[in-house]
C-alpha positions as CSV (number, residue, x, y, z in Angstrom):
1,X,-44.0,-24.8,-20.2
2,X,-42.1,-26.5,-17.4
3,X,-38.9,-24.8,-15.8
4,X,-36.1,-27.4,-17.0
5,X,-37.9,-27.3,-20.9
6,X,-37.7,-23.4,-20.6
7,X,-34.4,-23.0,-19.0
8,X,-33.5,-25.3,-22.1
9,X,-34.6,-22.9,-24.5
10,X,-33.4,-19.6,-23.5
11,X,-29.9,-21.2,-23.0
12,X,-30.0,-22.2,-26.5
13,X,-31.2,-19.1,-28.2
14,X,-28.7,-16.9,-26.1
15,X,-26.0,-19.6,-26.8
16,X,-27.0,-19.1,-30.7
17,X,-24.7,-16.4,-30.9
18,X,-21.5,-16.2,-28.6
19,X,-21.7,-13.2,-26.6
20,X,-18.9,-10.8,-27.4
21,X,-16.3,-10.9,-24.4
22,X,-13.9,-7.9,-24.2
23,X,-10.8,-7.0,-22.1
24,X,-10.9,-4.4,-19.7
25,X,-8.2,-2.5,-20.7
26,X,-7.9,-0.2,-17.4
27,X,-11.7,-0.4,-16.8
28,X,-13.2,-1.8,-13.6
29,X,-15.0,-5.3,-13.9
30,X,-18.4,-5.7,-13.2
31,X,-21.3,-7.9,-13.6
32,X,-25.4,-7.5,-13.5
33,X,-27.9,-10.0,-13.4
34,X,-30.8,-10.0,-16.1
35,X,-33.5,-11.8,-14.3
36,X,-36.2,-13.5,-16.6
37,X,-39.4,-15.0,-14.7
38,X,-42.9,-16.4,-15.9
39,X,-46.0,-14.7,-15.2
40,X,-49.3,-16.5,-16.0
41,X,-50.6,-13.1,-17.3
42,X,-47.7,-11.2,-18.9
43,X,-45.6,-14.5,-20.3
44,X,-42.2,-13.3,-19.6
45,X,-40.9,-10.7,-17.3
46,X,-37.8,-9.0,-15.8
47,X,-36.8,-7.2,-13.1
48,X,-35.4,-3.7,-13.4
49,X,-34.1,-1.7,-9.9
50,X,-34.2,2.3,-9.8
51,X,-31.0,3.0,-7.7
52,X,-30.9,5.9,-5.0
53,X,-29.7,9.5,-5.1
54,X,-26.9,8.1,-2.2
55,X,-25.4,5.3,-4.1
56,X,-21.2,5.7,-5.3
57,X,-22.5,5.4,-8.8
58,X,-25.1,6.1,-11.5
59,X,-27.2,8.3,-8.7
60,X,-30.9,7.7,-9.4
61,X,-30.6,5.3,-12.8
62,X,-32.3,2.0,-13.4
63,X,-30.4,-0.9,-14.1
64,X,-30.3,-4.5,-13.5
65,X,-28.7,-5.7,-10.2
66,X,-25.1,-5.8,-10.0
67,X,-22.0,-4.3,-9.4
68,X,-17.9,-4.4,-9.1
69,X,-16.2,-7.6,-8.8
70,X,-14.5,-7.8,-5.4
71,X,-11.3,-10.7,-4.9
72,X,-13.5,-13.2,-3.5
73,X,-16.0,-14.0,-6.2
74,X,-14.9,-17.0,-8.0
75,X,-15.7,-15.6,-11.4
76,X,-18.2,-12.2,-13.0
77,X,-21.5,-15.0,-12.5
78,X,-20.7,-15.1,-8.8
79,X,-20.2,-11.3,-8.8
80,X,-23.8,-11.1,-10.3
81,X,-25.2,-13.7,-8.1
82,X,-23.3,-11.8,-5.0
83,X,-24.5,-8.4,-6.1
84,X,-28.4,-9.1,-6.8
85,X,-28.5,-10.8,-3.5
86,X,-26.9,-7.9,-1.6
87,X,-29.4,-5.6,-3.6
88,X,-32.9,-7.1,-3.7
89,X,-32.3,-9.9,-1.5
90,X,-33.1,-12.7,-4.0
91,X,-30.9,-15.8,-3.2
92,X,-28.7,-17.3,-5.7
93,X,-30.0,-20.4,-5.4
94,X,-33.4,-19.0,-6.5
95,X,-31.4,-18.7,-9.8
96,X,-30.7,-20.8,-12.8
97,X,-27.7,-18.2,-15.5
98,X,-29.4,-20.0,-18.7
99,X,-26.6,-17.4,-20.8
100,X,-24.9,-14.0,-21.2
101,X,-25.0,-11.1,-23.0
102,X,-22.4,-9.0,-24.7
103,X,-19.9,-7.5,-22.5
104,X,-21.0,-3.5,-22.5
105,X,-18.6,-0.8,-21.6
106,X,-19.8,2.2,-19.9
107,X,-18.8,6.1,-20.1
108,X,-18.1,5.9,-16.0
109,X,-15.3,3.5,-16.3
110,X,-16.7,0.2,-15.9
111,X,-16.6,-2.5,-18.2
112,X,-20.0,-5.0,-17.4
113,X,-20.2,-8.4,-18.4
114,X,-24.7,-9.2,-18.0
115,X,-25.7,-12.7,-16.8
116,X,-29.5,-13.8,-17.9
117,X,-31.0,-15.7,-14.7
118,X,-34.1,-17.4,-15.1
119,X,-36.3,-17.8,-11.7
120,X,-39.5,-20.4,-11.5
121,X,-41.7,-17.6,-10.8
122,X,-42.1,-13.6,-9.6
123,X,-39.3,-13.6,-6.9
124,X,-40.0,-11.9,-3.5
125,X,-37.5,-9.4,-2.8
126,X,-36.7,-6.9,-0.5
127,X,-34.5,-4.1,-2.3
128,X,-31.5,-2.6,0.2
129,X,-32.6,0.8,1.0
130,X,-29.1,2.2,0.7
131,X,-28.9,0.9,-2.8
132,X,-32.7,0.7,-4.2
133,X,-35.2,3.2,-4.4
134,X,-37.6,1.3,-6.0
135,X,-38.3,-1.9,-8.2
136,X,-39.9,-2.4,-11.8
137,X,-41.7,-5.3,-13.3
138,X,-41.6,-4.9,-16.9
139,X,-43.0,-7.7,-18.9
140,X,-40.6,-8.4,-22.4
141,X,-43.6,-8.9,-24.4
142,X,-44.5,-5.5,-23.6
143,X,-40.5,-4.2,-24.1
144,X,-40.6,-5.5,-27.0
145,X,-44.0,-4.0,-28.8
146,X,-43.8,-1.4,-31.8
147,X,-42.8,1.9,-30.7
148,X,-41.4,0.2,-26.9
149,X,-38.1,1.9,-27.7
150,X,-36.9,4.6,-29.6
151,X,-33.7,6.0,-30.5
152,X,-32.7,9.4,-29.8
153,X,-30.8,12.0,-27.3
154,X,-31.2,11.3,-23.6
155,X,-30.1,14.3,-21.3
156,X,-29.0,13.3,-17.5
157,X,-27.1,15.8,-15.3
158,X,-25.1,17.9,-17.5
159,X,-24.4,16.0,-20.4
160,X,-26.5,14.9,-23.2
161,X,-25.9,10.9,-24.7
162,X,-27.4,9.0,-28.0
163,X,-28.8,5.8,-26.4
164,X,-31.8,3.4,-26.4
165,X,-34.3,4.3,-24.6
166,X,-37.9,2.5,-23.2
167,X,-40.3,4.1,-20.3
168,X,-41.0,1.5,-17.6
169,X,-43.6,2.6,-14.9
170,X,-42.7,5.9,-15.6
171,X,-38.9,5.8,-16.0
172,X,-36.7,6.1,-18.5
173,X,-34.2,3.2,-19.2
174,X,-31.4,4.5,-21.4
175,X,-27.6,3.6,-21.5
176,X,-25.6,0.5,-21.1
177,X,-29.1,-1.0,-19.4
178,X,-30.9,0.0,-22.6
179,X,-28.5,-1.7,-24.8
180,X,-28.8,-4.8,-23.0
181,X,-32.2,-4.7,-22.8
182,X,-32.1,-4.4,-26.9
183,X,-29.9,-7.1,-27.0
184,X,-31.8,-9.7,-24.7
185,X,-35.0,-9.1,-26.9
186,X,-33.2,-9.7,-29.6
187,X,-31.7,-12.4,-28.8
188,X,-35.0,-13.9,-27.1
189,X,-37.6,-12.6,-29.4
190,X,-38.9,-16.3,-30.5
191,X,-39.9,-17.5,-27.2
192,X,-41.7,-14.0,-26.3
């Protein structure tokens, strides 16, 4: 399938359903970036980063790139844009937002409004080693299989959360990244 014909059609199933937009209500804006690419082998994939144990916030967590909105960003897609390229080092221009997700408030005072970028192919990076431990390459075919994700309590640090979980290379993906993780397969399930 041919970039513009695919860009196409993950606009349109994300755009199926408006994603739900919420006001902050005292909560710091942010924005992440859920990159989607092709692979010739695995169909599509994603990009997930494993922050570091030095970062401000959510010490040693994987997420998609992203982060707080700061005055200059024209808008929460710039701050996406912005933040992935500061992370990984993937230029904005390398990016096509085909849609968002729902806007997903998290327990550390953040409220996170997720872009989904699609890229022609696997995108060379080179992760910020202030910011990223490590990068993962989950395909959402695989994400999406029987038995991917499960349901249940996840205990990190000293308190214990009911979230969405999946293991990716050994991780555990749980949270607000979870959710939207759920969400984009949802969402995308008939083109995976």
């Amino acid at each position: 399938m041919d970039f513009e014909r695919l860009a196409d059609e993950l606009a349109a199933h994300l755009a199926a359903r408006p994603a739900l937009e919420l006001a902050p209500d005292g909560r710091a804006t942010a924005a992440v970036l859920a990159p989607i690419f092709p692979d010739p082998t695995l169909g599509l994939c994603t990009l997930l980063t494993l922050r570091t144990q030095t970062v401000r916030d959510h010490k040693g967590q994987v997420s998609f790139p992203g982060g707080v909105r700061e005055a200059d960003d024209a808008d929460l897609a710039a701050t996406a844009l912005r933040e992935t390229e500061e992370e990984i080092a993937l230029p904005r221009a390398a990016v096509r937002i085909v849609g968002r997700l729902n806007d997903t408030p998290v327990l550390t005072g953040y409220l996170i409004r997720p872009f989904v970028g699609l890229l022609r192919e696997r995108p060379a990076i080179r992760p910020s080693p202030e910011e990223i431990e490590r990068v993962l390459w989950p395909s959402l075919c695989a994400l999406a299989a029987p038995g991917a994700c499960r349901w249940g309590p996840y205990r990190f640090g000293d308190f214990t959360v009911d979230s969405w979980m999946f293991d990716v290379e050994g991780h555990v993906v749980w949270g607000a990244t979870a959710r939207m993780l759920v969400e984009l397969l949802e969402r995308l399930r008939p083109v995976l």
